[in-house]
DRENROVEX-578964 format. One record per residue (C-alpha): x, y, z; residue in one letter. Coordinates in Angstrom, 3 decimals, m for minus. Layout:
N
REC        xx        yy        zz  r
REC         X         Y         Z  a
...
***
This chain:
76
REC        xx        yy        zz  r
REC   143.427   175.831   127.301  x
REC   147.116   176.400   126.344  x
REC   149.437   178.109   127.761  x
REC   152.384   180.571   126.146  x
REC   155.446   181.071   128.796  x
REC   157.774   184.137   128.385  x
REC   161.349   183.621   127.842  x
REC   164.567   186.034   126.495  x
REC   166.311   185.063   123.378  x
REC   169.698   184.486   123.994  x
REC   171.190   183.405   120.968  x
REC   169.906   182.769   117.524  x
REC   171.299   180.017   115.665  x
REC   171.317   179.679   111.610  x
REC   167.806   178.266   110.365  x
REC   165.814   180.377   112.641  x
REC   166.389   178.325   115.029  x
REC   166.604   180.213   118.979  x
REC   168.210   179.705   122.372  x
REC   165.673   181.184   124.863  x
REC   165.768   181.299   128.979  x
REC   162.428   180.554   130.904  x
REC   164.688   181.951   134.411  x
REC   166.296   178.463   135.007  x
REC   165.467   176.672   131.745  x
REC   167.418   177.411   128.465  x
REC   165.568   175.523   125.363  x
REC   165.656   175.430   121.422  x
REC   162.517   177.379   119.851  x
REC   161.743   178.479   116.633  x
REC   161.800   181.908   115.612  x
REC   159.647   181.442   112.224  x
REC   156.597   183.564   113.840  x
REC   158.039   186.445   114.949  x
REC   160.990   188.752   114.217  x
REC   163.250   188.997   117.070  x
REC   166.899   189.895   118.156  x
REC   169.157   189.118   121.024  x
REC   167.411   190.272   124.100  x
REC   164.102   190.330   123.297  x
REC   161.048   188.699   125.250  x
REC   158.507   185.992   123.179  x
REC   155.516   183.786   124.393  x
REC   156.494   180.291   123.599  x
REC   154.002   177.915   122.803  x
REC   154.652   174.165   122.123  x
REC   158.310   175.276   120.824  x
REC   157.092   178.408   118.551  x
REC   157.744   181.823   119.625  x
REC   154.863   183.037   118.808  x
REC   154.731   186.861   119.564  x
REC   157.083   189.213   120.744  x
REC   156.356   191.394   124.280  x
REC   158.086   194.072   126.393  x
REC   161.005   193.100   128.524  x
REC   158.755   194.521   131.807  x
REC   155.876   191.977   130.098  x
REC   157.950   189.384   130.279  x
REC   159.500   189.501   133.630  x
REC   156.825   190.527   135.357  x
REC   155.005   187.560   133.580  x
REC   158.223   185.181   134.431  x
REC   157.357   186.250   138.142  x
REC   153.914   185.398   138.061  x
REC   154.270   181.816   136.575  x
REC   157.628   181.431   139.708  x
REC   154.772   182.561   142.767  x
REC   151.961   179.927   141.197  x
REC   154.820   177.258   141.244  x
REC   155.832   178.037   144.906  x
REC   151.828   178.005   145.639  x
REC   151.369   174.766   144.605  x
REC   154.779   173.162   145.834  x
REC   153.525   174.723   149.600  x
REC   150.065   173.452   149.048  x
REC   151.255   169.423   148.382  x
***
């Protein structure tokens, strides 16, 4: 199975190259699958945006993925 994770482009960089934030992670991705601005949501897969989505997609998303994480931190 593979997994996408929803993060906001923050700055684009010459090259289509992308500065995106996961919440509390900031990480070069390229941009050659989608077309995207400043301030727009993508699913990032293996270091591809790979679609655009709705800012409400993507936090709610971002939200989703935090609750699992505290799940399984209380559950070890």
């Amino acid at each position: 199975m593979c997994i996408a994770v929803p993060a906001e482009v923050i700055e684009i960089r010459e090259g289509n190259i992308g500065i995106v934030d996961y919440g509390d992670l900031q990480q070069e991705v390229r941009l050659d699958l989608v077309d995207v601005k400043v301030g727009d949501f993508v699913l990032v897969h293996v270091g591809f945006a790979i679609q655009k989505i709705s800012r409400e997609e993507g936090l709610k998303t971002r939200e989703i993925f935090r609750q699992v994480y505290a799940a399984m931190q209380e559950s070890d």
